[in-house]
N, C-alpha and C positions, 0 to 999 in steps of 0.2 A: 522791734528792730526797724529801723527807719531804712529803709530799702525799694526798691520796685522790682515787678515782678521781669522787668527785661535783663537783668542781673542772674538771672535763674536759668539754669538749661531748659528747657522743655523738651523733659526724657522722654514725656509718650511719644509727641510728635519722631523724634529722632529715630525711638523703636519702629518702626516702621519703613525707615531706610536699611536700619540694621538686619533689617530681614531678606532684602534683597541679594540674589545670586550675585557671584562676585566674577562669575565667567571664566573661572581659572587662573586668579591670581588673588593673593592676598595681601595684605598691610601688615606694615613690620614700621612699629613705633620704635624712634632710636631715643631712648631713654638718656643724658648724660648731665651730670654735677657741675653745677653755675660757679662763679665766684663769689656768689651771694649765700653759698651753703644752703643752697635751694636743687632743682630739679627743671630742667628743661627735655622739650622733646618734639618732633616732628616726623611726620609720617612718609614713607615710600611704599613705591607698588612692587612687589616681587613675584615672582609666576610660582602656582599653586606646584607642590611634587606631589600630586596626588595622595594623598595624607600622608604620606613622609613628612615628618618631621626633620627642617633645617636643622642643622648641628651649625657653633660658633663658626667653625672654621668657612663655611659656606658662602658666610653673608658677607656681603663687601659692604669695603670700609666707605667710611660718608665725610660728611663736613659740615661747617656751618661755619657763618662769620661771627671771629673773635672776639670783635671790638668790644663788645662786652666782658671779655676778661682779661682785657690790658693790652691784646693783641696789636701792635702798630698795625693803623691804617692802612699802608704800603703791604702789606703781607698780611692778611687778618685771617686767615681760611684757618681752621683750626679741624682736623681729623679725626673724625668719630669710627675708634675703632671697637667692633663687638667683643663683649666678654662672658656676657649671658644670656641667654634666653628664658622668656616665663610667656607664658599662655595670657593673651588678651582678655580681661572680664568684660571691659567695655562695646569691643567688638564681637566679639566671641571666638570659638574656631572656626577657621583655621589660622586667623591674625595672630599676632605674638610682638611680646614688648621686648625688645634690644636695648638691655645695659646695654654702654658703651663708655669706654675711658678713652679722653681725649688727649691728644697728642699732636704736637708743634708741628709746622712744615720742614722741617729738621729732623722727625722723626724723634725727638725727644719727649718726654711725657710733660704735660700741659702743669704748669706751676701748682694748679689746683687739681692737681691728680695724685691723690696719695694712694690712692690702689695700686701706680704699679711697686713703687718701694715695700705696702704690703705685701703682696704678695710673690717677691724675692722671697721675705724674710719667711711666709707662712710655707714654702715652699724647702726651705733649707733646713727648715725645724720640723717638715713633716713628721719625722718618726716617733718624735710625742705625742701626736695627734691631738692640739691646741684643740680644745671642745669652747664654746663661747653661747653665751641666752643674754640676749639684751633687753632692757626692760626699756621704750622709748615712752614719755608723759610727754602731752602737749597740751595747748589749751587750744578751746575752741571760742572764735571771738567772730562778732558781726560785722557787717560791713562796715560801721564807725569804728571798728578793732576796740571797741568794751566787749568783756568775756560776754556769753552767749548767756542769755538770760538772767543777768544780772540788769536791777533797775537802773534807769540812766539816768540817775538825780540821786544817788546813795550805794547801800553795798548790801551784796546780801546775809543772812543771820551767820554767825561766826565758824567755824569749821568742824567738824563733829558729824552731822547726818550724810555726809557728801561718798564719803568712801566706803564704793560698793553698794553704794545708797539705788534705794528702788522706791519708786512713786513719785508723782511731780512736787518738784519745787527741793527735789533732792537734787535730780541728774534732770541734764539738758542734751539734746540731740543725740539718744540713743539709735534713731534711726542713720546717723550716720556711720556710728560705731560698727553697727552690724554688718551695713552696707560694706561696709572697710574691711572686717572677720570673712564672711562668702568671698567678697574680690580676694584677698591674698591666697585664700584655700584652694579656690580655681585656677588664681596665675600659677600655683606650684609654692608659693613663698612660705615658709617654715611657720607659720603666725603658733603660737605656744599658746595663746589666751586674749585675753581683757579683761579689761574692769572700770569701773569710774575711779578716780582720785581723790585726796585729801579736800582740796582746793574745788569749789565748785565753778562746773565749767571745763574742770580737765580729766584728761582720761589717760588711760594706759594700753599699752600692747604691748607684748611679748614676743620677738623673735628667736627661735634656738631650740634644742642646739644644732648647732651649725659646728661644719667643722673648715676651720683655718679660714680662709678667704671668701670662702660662700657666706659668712657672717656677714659681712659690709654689702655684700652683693644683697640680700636677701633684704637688707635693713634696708637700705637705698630704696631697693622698689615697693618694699611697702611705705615708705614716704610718697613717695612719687602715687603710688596708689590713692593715700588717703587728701593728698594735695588735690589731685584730681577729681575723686569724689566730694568731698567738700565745695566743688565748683557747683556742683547739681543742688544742693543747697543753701546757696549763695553764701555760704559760709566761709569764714580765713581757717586756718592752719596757725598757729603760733610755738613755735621749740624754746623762747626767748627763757632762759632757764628761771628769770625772776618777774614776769611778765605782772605781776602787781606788787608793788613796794607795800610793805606794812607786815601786818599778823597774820598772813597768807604763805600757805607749801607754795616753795619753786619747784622745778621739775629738772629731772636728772635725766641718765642715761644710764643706771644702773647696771654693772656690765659683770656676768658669771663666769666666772672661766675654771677651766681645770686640765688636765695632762692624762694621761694614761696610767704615769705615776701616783697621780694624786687620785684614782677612781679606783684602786686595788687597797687589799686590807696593807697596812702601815704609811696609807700617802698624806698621813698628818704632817708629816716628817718634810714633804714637800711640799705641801701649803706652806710651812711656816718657811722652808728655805725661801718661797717664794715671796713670801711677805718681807719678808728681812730685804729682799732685792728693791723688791717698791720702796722699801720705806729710805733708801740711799739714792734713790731717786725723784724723790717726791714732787720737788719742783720741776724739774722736766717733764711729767707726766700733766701736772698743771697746766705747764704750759700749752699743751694740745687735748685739752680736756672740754674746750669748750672759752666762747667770748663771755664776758659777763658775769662767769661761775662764783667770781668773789661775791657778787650779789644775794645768791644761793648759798654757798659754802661759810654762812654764819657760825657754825656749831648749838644755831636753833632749825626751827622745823625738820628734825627726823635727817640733822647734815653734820659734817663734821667742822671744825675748825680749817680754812684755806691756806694756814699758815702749820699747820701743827698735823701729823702724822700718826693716826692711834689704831686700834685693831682691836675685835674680840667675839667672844661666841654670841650672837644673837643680838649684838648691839647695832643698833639701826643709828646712833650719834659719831660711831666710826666710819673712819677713811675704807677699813676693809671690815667687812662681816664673814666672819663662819658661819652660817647659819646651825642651829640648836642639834639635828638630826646630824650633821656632820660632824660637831665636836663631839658627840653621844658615839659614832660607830668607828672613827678615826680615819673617816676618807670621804674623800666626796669633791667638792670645790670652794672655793670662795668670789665672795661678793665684792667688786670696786665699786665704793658708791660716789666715787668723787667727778665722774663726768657728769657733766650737763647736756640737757638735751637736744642742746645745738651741735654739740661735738659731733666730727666726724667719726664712722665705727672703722672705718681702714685705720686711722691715727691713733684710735683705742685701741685695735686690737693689736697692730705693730708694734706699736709702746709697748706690751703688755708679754709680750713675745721676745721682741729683743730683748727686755728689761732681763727676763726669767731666763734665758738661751744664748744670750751677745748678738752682735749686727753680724749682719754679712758685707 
C-alpha cells in the first residue's frame, strides 16, 4: 500500500493520555449523519455525575455549522439534538458516544434526517413489535481506495476461497474486523457476528435484533465505529454497493425482519400477507434502498433482478428470502435482500413498516 506512516494514528503514543484522570468531567462524542451518507462527530466537556450514567434527556442539545448540508450561509447552524447514548471504546469510561439527529433553526428535522419520520411510524406500530437483523458488507480499501490487498497492477484469483476464508492471501485485515466486534460489544451496540465475504477484501457484520427504532440507531454507530477504527489503520471504509465492476459480489444491506405475528406457530400466513405488500410496492422501496443498487441488483452474484419482484424458501437470487428453517416450522421471519449497503437503515426499516401497517 503506498502510504506513510503520518496517516496512521499512533495508538500507543495516544494510550497514554487516555490514561489520565479526567478530574470530574467526561467527553460526550456527539455522533450525527452527514449528507454524504457518512458519519460525523465532535467532542464536548460535561461534568462527571459520579458514575451515574447520563440518560438522553439530560444532555443538551448542540450544533454545528451546516453549510455542508445545503444550509444557507446566512443561517447555517444546524441543532444536534440527542437520541442515544453508547459507551466510548476509544475513550473509555466514563465518556460516551451521542447519536444525535439534526434539526433546522426552525426546529424542523434536517432534510437528511430520516430518523425522525422513522420513528413516528416505529412508534405507531409498536404493538407488533417490528423485530429487524441487518446484515451490513463493506469493503475495505487503502489509501489509493484499491481493495486492501489486492495487487496494484492486476486482480486477485477469482472468488471462491474468500468467504469465511482463514489464512493469508484469503482475508485481509482481520485485525480490524475484530477491533470493530470488542468496540460495538463494549459501546453497548447489538453486533449479532461477522465473517469475511464472497468478494475479497469485504467483510460483514451483523446488527439485531433490535426492536423498531433502536435498529437505525445501533446500525449508525456501528458505522461510525468501524469508520473510526479504520483511521488507526490507515485504512478507508467503502458501502459503495458495486465498488468493483466485473465478475465480483456487490454488497447489500440484507435487512430481517418479522412481527410478533409472524414469530408465533401459524405466522406463515403473515410473511406472505407481508410479502404480497412489498411486492405492490416494489419500486418505492427501490427508490430508498440505496444510490447505485441497479449496479448490484443484476439478478447475478447471489442478487435479484432491480426491475422484477420474486420470493422463495432459501433462495438467495430473490427480492425476498424465507430462509429453509422458517418455511420447514411455519413462522419465523424473512429476508429483504434488495438493499444496498449504502442505504440508510431508518429508510429500510420505515419503508418496511409503513409498507406492512400504512403511514401515519
Amino acid at each position: 500500500m503506498a502510504t506513510t506512516d503520518a496517516v496512521i494514528s499512533r495508538t500507543e503514543t495516544l494510550n497514554k493520555y487516555l490514561k489520565l484522570d479526567q478530574r470530574g468531567s467526561i467527553i460526550a462524542e456527539y455522533v450525527w449523519i452527514d449528507s454524504e451518507g457518512g458519519t460525523r462527530a465532535k467532542a464536548r466537556t460535561l461534568k462527571d455525575k459520579g458514575g451515574e450514567k447520563y440518560e438522553v434527556s439530560e444532555l443538551p442539545t448542540w450544533n454545528f455549522d451546516g453549510s455542508s448540508t445545503e444550509a444557507p450561509g446566512e443561517n447555517s447552524d444546524v441543532y444536534l439534538k440527542p437520541v442515544a447514548i453508547f459507551d466510548d471504546p476509544f475513550r473509555g469510561s466514563p465518556n460516551i458516544l451521542v447519536l444525535s439527529e439534526c434539526i433546522n433553526a426552525d426546529g424542523t428535522p434536517n432534510k437528511f434526517n430520516y430518523r425522525h419520520e422513522c420513528s413516528k411510524l416505529m412508534e405507531a406500530h409498536a404493538d407488533h413489535e417490528p423485530w429487524f437483523g441487518l446484515e451490513q458488507e463493506y469493503t475495505l480499501l487503502d489509501l489509493n481506495d484499491r481493495p486492501y490487498g489486492w495487487p496494484m497492477n492486476g486482480f486477485p484469483a477469482p472468488q471462491g476461497p474468500y468467504y469465511c476464508g482463514v489464512g493469508a492471501g484469503k482475508v485481509v485485515q482481520r485485525d480490524i474486523v475484530d477491533s470493530h466486534y470488542k468496540a460495538c460489544l463494549y459501546a453497548g451496540i447489538k453486533i449479532a457476528g461477522t465473517n469475511a465475504e464472497v468478494m475479497p477484501a469485504q467483510w460483514e457484520f451483523q446488527v439485531g435484533p433490535c426492536l423498531g427504532i433502536e435498529m437505525g440507531d445501533h446500525l449508525w454507530m456501528a458505522r461510525y465505529l468501524l469508520a473510526r477504527i479504520a483511521e488507526d489503520f490507515g485504512a478507508k471504509i467503502s458501502v459503495h454497493p458495486k465498488p468493483i465492476p466485473g465478475d465480483w459480489n456487490g454488497a447489500g444491506l440484507h435487512s430481517n425482519f418479522s412481527t410478533k405475528e409472524m414469530r408465533v406457530e401459524g405466522g406463515m400466513a403473515h410473511i406472505e400477507a407481508a410479502i404480497k405488500k412489498l411486492e405492490g410496492r416494489h419500486q418505492e422501496h427501490i427508490a430508498v434502498y440505496g444510490e447505485d443498487n441497479e449496479k448490484r441488483l443484476t439478478g447475478r452474484h447471489e442478487t435479484g433482478a432491480i426491475d422484477k419482484f420474486t420470493w422463495g424458501v432459501a433462495n438467495r437470487g430473490a427480492s425476498i428470502r424465507i430462509p429453509r428453517e422458517v418455511g420447514a416450522k411455519g413462522y419465523g421471519y424473512f429476508e429483504d435482500r434488495r438493499p444496498a449497503s449504502n442505504a440508510d437503515p431508518y429508510r429500510i426499516t420505515g419503508i418496511i413498516v409503513e409498507t406492512c401497517f400504512g403511514a401515519v
